[in-house]
C-alpha positions, -999 to +999 in steps of 0.1 A: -270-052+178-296-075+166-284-114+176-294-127+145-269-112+123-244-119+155-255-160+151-250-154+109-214-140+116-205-169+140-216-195+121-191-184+091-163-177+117-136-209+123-120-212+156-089-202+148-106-165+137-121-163+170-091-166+182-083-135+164-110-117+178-105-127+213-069-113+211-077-082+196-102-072+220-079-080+252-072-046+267-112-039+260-125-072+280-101-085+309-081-115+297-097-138+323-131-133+311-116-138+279-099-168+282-131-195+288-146-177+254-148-206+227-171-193+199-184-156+185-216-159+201-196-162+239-179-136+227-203-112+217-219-111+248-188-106+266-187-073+239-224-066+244-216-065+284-191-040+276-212-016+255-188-025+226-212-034+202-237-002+203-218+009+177-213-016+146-179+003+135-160-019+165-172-051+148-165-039+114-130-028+126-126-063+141-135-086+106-119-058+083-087-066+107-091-102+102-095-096+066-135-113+069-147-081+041-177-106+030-190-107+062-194-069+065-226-064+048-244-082+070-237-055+095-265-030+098-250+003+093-264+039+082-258+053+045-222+060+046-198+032+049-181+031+081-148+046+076-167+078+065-186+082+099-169+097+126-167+068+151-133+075+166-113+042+165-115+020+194-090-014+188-056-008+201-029-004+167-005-024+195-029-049+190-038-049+153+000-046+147+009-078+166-022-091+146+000-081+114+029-103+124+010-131+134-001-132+097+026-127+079+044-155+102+055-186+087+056-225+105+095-220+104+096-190+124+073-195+150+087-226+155+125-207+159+108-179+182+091-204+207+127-220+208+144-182+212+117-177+240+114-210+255+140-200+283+122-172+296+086-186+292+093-219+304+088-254+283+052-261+299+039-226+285+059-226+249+046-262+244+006-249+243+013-224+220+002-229+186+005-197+170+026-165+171-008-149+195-006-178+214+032-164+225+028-128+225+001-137+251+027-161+270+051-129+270+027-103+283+021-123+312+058-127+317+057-093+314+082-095+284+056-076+263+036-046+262+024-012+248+056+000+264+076-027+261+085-043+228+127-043+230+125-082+234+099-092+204+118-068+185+150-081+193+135-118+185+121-109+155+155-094+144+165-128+138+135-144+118+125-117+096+141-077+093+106-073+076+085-080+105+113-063+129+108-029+111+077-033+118+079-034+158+106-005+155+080+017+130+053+017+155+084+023+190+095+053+164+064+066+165+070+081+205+038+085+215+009+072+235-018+051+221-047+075+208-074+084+233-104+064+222-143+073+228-165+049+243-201+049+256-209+072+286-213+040+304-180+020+295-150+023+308-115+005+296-104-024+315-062-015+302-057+018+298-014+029+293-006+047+320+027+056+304+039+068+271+053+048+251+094+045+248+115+062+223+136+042+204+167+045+223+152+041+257+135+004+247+159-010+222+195-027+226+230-031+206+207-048+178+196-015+168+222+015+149+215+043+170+217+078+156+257+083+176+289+104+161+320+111+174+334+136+200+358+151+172+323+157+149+298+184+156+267+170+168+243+172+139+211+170+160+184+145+166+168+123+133+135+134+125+113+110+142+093+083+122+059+090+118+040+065+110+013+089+104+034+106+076+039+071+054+017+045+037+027+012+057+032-015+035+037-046+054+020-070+035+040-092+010+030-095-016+024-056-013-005-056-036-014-057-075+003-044-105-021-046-140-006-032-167-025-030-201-003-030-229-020-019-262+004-023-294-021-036-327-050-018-334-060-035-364-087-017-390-080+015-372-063+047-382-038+041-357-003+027-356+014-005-344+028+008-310+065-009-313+089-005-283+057-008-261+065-050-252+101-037-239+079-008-217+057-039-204+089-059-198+108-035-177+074-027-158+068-066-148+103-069-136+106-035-112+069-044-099+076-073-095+110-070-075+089-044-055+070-071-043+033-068-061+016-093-077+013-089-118-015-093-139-009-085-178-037-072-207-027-078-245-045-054-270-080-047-256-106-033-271-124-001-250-153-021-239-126-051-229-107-023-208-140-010-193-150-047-179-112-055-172-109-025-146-149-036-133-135-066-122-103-056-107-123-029-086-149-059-075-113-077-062-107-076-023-081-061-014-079-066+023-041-085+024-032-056-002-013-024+005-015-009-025-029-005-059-005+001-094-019+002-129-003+009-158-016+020-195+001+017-226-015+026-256-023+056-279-045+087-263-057+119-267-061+147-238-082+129-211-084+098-226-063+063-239-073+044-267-089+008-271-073-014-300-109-003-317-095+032-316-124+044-291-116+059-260-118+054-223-115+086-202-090+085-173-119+091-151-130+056-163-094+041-157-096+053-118-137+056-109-137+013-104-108+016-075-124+050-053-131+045-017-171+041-026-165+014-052-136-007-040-138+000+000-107-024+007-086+002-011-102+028+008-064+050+027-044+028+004-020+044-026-035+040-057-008+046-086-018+052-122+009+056-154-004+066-187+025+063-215+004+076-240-002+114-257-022+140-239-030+157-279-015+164-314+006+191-302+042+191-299+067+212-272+097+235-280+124+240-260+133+282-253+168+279-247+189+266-277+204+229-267+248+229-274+261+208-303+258+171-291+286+149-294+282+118-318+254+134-340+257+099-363+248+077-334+216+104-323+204+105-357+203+066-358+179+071-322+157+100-338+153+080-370+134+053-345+115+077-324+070+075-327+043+095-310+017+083-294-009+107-305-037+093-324-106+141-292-126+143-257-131+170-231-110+172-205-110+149-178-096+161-143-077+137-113-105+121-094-109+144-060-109+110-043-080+106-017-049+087-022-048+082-057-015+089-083-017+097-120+016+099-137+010+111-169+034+112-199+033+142-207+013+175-199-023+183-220-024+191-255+010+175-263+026+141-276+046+116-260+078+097-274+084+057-277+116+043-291+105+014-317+133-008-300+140+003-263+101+018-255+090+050-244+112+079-229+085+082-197+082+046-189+121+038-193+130+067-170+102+060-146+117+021-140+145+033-139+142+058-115+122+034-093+150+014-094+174+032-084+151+045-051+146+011-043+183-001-038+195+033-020+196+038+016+172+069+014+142+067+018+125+087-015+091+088-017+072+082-054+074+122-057+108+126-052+112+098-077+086+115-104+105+150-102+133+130-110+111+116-140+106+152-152+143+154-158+134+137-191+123+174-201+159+186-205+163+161-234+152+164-273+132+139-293+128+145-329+138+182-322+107+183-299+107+182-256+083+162-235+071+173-201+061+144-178+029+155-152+021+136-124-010+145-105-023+133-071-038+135-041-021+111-019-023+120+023+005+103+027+042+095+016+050+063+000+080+046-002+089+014-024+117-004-014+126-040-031+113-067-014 
């Protein structure tokens, strides 16, 4: 790699990133050769003996990891971004994960973990170490922690943060071996597992429920492992961004004040919020103002974030919503700023989208006659208060882009409902669906919870139904639990 761009990306790293970097790659370099390293430049050549840097996707692993994303385009690569080549990955996720909790570590709890471990370390070494890598380096060579061995930084961690413990016992649940990686012909691995790594039961202790029933109850089998492979990870706090864009006046237009809609942005703040993302709120904007709003958010970096949720509340036609000017911006227009090509540090994250707003001027029937209700006063009174949300565009498809969410109101052609007062049929049910998912003990994943969301079919407003469609092309499950 040429050493001029190596020299640019020194000069911009601090000492405390190197450090970073000089962790991460133990297991690649041996630690000794490692340990005199004092700035990039030693390091790279350290890397550049190793045949590490022939390919730039290591080094753009290795700042994308220390969340450095500005310092990637000075990295010379071919066409396609990196994560679309087929470089197989080479930094250890033991690594990277430890990386994770170093982060996410406040001054408190290091400062109650070197005092935890300063029995088994010894005062001389806990006393040099200044940061949470400083003592997972302390432990391996006390031989307290590994690839294969994690019960006692997991059994540590118990007692600072569950957050960061569930994160040592996701990546023990996953029961297998580190990932074969691909390096030059010429390069061989200084560390290499020679063991796979522990189940769960075989590496934790009594901190840890283990899956165990009675002798008079029939044995109901083994849990299904965790894959980690099967979920979105979110380990970051906050977890990422909620924008919501909450259109209610459209003055000199054809369309209607929106009421209800400020109780549909209320409930949305306080359930995102409580799931632990960030909220940024829109009042009435016009097309144009939603257009450079969702340019800017996709320009954002996203590295710290794990995920991506917007929400749209205005009037619509099929494909599109509606500015306050009454023009329209397609859904493709809503999601194009956040794909993989556009906002790269969203690239394998969830990216959720909720439209509460009509898909067209027609309205659905319900087949099967509904029974008498009881209290027809009291739902007369509720229909009395009931809008649509209709307000004409070709259809617009769900990007093909991985990883993305669309929960629409309701299905093509048809309207959606809004209560004046208590705000719109899909967006109430939705929080408080997410809700709900968020305080149990199971773990539901956002489809569960949108089939749920459909349920609102089985109701009537204004002697009409409304079908709820979510569409998507997520690779992976996501879970939102309250933070």
């Amino acid at each position: 790699m040429d050493r001029l761009t190596l020299a640019h990306i020194d000069e911009e790293l601090e000492s405390s990133e190197v450090d970073a970097l000089r962790f991460l790659c133990q297991g690649l370099v041996k630690r000794k050769r490692l340990e005199g390293v004092k700035d990039a430049k030693e390091l790279f050549v350290k890397l550049e003996e190793r045949g590490l840097l022939e390919n730039p996707y290591f080094l753009y692993q290795l700042l994308q990891t220390i969340s450095r994303a500005d310092l990637l385009s000075l990295l010379e690569t071919d066409s396609r971004r990196p994560e679309e080549t087929d470089a197989n990955l080479i930094l250890s996720d033991y690594r990277v994960m430890l990386y994770q909790i170093h982060e996410d570590m406040t001054k408190e709890n290091l400062d109650k973990m070197k005092f935890l471990l300063s029995s088994k370390l010894g005062k001389r070494q806990i006393e040099t170490c200044n940061t949470a890598l400083d003592v997972f380096v302390e432990m391996e060579k006390a031989g307290l922690l590994s690839e294969t061995k994690l019960d006692e930084l997991h059994k540590t961690l118990l007692q600072l943060d569950q957050q960061q413990a569930l994160t040592v016992q996701r990546y023990i649940q996953r029961g297998t071996q580190q990932p074969q990686t691909t390096l030059p012909s010429h390069v061989s691995m200084d560390y290499q597992p020679t063991q796979p790594v522990l189940s769960i039961s075989e590496t934790q202790h009594n901190d840890v429920r283990l899956n165990v029933c009675s002798d008079a109850e029939p044995n109901p089998g083994p849990s299904p492992v965790f894959d980690q492979n099967d979920y979105y990870i979110l380990s970051h706090n906050p977890r990422g961004m909620c924008v919501i864009f909450n259109n209610e006046y459209f003055p000199g237009t054809s369309l209607n004040y929106r009421g209800g809609s400020q109780r549909d942005e209320k409930t949305l703040h306080q359930v995102f919020e409580k799931l632990g993302f960030t909220m940024r709120v829109y009042n009435d904007l016009t097309a144009e103002e939603m257009r450079f709003a969702l340019k800017e958010l996709g320009n954002l970096n996203f590295m710290d974030h794990d995920a991506l949720v917007v929400c749209v509340l205005s009037h619509g036609e099929m494909g599109c919503v509606y500015g306050t000017d009454e023009k329209q911006v397609s859904l493709t227009e809503l999601t194009q700023p956040f794909t993989s090509g556009r906002a790269p540090t969203l690239a394998g994250k969830p990216k959720l989208f909720f439209i509460q707003a009509c898909q067209g001027s027609g309205y659905q029937r319900g087949f099967i006659p509904c029974a008498p209700k009881v209290g027809q006063e009291k739902e007369e009174a509720t229909k009395s208060s009931m809008e649509e949300d209709a307000a004409y565009v070709p259809v617009e498809t769900v990007p093909s882009n991985a990883d993305f969410l669309l929960g629409m109101a309701t299905v093509p052609e048809y309207k959606s409902f809004r209560h004046t007062a208590k705000g719109s049929i899909y967006i109430q049910e939705l929080c408080m669906q997410l809700q709900k998912s968020a305080q149990s003990s199971v773990n539901d994943d956002i489809l569960t919870i949108l089939t749920r969301v459909n349920r609102v079919s089985k109701g009537e407003y204004l002697n009409y139904k409304q079908m709820p469609e979510p569409k998507y092309t997520l690779t992976k499950k996501l879970v939102l639990k309250f933070v």
